[in-house]
C-alpha positions in Angstrom: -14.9 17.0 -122.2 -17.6 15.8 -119.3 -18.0 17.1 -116.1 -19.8 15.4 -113.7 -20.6 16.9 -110.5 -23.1 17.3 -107.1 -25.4 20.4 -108.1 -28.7 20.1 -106.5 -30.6 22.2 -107.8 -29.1 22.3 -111.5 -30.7 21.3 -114.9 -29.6 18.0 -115.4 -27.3 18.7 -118.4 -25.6 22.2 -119.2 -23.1 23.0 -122.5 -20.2 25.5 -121.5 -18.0 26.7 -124.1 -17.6 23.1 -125.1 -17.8 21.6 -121.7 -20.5 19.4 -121.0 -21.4 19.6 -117.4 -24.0 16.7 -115.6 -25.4 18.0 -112.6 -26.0 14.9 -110.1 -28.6 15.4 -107.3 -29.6 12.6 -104.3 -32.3 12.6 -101.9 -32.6 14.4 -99.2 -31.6 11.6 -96.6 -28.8 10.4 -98.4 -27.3 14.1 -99.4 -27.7 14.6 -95.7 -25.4 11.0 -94.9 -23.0 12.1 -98.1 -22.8 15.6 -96.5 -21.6 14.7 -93.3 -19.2 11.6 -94.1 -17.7 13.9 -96.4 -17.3 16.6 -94.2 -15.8 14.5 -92.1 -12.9 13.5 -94.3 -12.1 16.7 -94.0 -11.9 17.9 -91.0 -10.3 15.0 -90.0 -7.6 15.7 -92.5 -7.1 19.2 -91.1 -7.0 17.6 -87.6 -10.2 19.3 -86.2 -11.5 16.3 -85.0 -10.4 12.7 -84.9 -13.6 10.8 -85.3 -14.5 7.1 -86.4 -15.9 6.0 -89.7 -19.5 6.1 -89.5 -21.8 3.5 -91.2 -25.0 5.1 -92.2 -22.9 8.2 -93.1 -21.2 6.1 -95.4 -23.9 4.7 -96.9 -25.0 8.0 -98.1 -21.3 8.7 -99.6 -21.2 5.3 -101.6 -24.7 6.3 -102.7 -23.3 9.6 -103.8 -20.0 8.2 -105.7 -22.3 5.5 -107.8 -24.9 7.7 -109.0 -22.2 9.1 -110.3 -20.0 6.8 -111.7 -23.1 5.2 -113.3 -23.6 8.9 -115.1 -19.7 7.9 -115.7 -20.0 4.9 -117.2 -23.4 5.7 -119.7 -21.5 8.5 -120.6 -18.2 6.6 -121.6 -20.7 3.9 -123.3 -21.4 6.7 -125.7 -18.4 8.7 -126.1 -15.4 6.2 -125.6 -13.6 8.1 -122.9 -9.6 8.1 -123.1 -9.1 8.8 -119.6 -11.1 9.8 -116.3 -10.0 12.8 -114.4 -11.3 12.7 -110.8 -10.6 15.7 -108.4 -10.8 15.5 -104.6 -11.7 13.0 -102.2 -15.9 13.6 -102.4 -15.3 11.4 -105.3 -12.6 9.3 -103.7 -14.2 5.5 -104.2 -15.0 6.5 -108.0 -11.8 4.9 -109.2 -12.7 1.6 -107.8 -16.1 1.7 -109.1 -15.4 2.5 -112.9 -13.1 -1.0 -112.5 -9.5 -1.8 -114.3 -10.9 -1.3 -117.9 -10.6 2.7 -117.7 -7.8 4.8 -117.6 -8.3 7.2 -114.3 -6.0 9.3 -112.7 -7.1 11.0 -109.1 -6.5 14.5 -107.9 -6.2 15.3 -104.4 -6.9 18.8 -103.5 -6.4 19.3 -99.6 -3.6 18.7 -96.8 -2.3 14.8 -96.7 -0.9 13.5 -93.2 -0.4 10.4 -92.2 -1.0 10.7 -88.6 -4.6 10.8 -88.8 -6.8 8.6 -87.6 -5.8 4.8 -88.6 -9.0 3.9 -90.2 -9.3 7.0 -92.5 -5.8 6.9 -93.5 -6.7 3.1 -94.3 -9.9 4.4 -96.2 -7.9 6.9 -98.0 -5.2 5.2 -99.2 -6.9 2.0 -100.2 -8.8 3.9 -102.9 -6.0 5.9 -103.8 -4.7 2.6 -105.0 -7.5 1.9 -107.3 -6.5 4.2 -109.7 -3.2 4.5 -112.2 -1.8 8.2 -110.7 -2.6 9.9 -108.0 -2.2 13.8 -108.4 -1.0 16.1 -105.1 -0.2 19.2 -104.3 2.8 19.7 -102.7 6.1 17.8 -101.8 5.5 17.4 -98.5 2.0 15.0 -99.5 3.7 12.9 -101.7 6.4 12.4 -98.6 3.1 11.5 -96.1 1.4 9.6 -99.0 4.3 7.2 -99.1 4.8 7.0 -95.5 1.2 5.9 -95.6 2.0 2.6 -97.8 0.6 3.7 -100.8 2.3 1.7 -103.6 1.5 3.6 -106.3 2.2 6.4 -108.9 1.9 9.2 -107.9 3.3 13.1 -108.9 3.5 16.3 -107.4 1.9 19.2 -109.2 1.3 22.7 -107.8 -2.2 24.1 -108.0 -2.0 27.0 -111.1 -4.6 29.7 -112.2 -4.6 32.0 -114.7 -2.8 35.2 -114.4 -4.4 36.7 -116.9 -7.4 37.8 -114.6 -4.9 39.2 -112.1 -4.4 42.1 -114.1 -3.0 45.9 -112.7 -6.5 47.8 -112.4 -6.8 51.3 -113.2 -6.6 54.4 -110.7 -10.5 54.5 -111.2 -11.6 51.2 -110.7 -9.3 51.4 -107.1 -10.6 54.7 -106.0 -14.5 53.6 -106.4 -13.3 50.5 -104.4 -12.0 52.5 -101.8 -15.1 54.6 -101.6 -17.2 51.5 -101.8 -16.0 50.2 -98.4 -15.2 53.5 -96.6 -11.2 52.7 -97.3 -9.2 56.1 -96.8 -6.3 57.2 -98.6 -4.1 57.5 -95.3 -4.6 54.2 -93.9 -2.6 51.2 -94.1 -4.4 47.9 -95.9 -4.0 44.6 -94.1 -5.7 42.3 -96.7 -7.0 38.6 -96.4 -8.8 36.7 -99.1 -10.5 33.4 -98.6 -13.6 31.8 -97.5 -15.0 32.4 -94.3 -14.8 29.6 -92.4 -13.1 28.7 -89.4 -9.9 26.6 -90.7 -9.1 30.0 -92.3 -7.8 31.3 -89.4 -9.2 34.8 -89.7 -9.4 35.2 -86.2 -5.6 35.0 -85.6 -5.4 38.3 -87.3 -8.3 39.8 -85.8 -6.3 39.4 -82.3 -3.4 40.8 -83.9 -5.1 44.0 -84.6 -5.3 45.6 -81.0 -1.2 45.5 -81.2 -0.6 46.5 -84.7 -3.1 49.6 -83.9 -1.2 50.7 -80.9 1.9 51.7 -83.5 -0.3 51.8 -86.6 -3.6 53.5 -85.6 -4.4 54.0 -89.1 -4.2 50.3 -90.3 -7.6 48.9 -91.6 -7.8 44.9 -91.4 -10.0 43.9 -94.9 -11.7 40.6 -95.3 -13.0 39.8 -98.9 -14.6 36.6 -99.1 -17.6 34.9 -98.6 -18.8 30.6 -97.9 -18.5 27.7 -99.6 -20.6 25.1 -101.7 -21.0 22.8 -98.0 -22.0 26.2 -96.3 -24.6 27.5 -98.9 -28.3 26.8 -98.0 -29.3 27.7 -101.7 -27.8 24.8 -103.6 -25.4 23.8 -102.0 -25.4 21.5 -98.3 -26.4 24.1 -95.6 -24.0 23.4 -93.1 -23.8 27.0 -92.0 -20.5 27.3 -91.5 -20.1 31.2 -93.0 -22.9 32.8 -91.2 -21.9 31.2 -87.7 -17.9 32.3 -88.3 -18.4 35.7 -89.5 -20.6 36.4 -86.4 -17.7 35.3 -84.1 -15.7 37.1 -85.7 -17.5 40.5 -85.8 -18.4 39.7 -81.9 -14.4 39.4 -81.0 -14.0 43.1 -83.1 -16.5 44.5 -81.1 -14.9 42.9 -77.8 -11.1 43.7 -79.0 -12.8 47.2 -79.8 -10.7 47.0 -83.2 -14.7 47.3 -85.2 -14.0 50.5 -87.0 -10.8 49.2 -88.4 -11.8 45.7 -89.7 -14.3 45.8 -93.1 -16.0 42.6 -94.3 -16.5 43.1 -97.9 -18.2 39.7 -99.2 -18.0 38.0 -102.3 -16.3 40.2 -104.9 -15.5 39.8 -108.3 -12.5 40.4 -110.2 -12.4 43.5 -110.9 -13.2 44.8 -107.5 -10.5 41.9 -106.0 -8.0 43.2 -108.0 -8.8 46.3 -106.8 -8.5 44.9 -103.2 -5.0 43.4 -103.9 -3.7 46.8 -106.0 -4.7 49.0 -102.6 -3.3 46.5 -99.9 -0.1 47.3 -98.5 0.1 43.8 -97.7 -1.8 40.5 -97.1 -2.4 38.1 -94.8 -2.7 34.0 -95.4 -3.6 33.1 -91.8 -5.2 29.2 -92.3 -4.9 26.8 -89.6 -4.6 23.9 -91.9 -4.8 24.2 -96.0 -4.3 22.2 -99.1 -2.2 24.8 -100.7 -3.5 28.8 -100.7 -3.7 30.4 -104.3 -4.8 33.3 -103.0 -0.9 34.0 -101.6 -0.2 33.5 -105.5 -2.8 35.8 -106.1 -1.1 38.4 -103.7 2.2 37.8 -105.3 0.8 38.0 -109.3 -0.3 42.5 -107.9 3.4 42.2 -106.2 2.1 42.4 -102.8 4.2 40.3 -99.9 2.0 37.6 -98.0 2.2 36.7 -95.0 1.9 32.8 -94.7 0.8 30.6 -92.1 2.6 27.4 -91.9 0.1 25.1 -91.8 -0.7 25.6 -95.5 0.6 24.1 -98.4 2.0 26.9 -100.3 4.4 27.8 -97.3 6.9 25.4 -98.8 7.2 28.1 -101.6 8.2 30.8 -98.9 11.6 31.7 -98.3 11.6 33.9 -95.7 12.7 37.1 -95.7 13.4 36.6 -99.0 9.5 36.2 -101.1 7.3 36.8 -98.0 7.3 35.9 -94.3 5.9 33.1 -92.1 4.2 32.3 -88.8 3.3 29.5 -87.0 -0.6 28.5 -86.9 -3.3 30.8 -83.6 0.1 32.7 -83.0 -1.7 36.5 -83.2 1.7 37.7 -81.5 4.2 36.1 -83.9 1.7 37.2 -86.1 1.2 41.5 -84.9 5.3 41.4 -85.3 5.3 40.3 -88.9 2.8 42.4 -90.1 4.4 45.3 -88.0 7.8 45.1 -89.7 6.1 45.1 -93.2 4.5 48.3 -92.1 7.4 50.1 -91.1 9.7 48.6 -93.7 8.0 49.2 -96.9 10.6 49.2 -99.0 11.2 45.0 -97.6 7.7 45.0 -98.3 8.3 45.7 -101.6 11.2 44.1 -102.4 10.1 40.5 -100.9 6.7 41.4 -103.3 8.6 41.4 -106.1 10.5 38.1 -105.6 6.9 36.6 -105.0 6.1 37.4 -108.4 8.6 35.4 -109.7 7.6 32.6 -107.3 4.0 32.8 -108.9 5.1 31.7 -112.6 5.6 27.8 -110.5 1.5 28.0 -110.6 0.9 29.8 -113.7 -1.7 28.3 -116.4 1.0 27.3 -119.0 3.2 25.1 -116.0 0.1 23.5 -114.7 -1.1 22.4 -118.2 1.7 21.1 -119.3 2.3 19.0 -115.8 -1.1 17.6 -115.9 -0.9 16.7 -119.9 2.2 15.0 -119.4 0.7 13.1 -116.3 -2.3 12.2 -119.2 -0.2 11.0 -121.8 2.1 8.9 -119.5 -0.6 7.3 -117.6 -2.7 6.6 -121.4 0.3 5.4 -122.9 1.4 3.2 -120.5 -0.8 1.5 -118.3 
């Protein structure tokens, strides 16, 4: 298999384990235009802003999406591709471009509603219809996709990883975690995992803290995370988005006076996250808008019980009461009591972590694979 993706300041051609990755790279005007029509699509599809279409932007986006469908096309001149994978909407006009002699099938990654803006929602689906499937995440898109128009095929697929790195880590790998990050054995682990950026919502809990601590004064809040590809000024886009967001949020600790009992770990890697998940008590899903939220699956694969906002995704996978517990979107209150009851009612803690485990195995490796191939061979077969 090819890869072809944005990657600045890659070599132009890297070998994987078999996969052959082609790094694409534009100049610095139009990966400024590209950056900020892509961006965007985004936020207006998580309803931060409802903004217009903008020209020159676009330019820099179509610039982007033919360098690389002309890396595409060479590519399949030489190797005789069977079929053309394409994942999110940075890529969205791709399927038009390649033309009706390709088999392509198109991926969407984030939320899909169709109250958005009229001309996005025009933008979007138009090129959805360029290409034979369209792949989404949840039920709930495919509902808003065909309330859109769109005309045609398209599946619902849930996001999978592989639970094979979410593995039980030993006593010793948790206690030099602990020690790490100043984490005693007495207090009570309020975990959330994810980038940090604002549509993550990490400030909802942070406002929840001053209540919990009242009846919990030894709970610790825990953020593990760091930015994103857009938010990286070292090969990725430099929008700044991580730097800006933490420094809210570790202002609004210091003004909740909740400081001492919130740690920002960064980036960590497996071992050390599993390690993270092993010594929560429970975790905390808090985005304002999101395409799905693995890391709730994450939570459940260590048998820990999430707490899920309803604005993403995976919350139609939550029963509640019964796998893990819901709140509305900004609601620190609704939030404080959720958390609260876990706290005090372990043994419901417990119980609704095990339940999520078996809600996990609808994203596990071997389900995904086998959706996705069958999506391959029916769109190969038959178009």
């Amino acid at each position: 298999p090819h890869w072809v993706a944005l990657n600045p300041i890659g070599p132009d051609r890297v070998s994987v384990n078999g996969i052959v990755m082609h790094n694409i790279s534009l100049e610095t005007r139009a990966l400024d235009d590209y950056s900020r029509f892509k961006e965007a699509i985004w936020r207006n599809m998580h309803h931060l802003e409802k903004t217009p279409i903008n020209p020159k932007h676009l330019m820099g986006f179509g610039r982007y999406n033919w360098t690389c469908c002309e890396k595409m096309l060479n590519l399949h001149v030489e190797n005789g591709f069977d079929l053309f994978y394409i994942h999110d909407f940075q890529q969205l006009p791709i399927g038009a471009m390649l033309g009706p002699n390709v088999h392509t099938i198109f991926r969407w990654h984030i939320p899909f509603d169709s109250r958005i803006k009229t001309s996005w929602l025009r933008f979007i689906v138009k090129y959805m219809g360029d290409y034979d499937a369209v792949i989404m995440s949840c039920k709930k898109y495919i509902e808003e996709l065909k309330k859109s128009g769109f005309k045609g095929k398209a599946y619902q697929i849930y996001p999978h990883l592989d639970e094979a790195r979410y593995l039980k880590p030993s006593k010793n790998i948790v206690n030099a975690f602990c020690e790490k990050f100043g984490i005693k054995d007495d207090e009570k682990i309020i975990l959330v995992v994810g980038r940090i950026v604002p549509v993550k919502g990490q400030d909802t809990v942070v406002k929840a803290l001053p209540r919990i601590l009242k009846r919990f004064p030894d709970a610790k809040l825990v953020f593990a995370g760091n930015g994103s590809f857009s938010g990286s000024v070292k090969g990725g886009l430099g929008l700044m988005k991580t730097p800006i967001w933490k420094g809210i949020l570790e202002y609004l600790t210091k003004d909740l006076d909740v400081e001492n009992n919130v740690v920002f770990t960064g980036y960590l890697p497996q071992e050390e996250l599993n390690a993270a998940y092993e010594r929560a008590d429970l975790t905390v899903f808090p985005s304002l808008k999101d395409g799905f939220g693995l890391v709730a699956v994450e939570s459940w694969l260590h048998k820990k019980t999430c707490i899920i906002s309803r604005g993403a995704g995976i919350s139609e996978l939550v029963k509640e009461g019964e796998n893990g517990l819901m709140f509305t979107p900004k609601k620190h209150v609704e939030l404080s009591e959720k958390i609260m009851y876990l706290l005090s009612k372990p043994e419901a803690g417990h119980r609704m972590g095990e339940k999520g485990f078996e809600t996990a195995k609808n994203c596990s490796l071997k389900n995904g694979v086998k959706s996705v191939s069958n999506v391959f061979s029916e769109v190969v077969e038959n178009v």
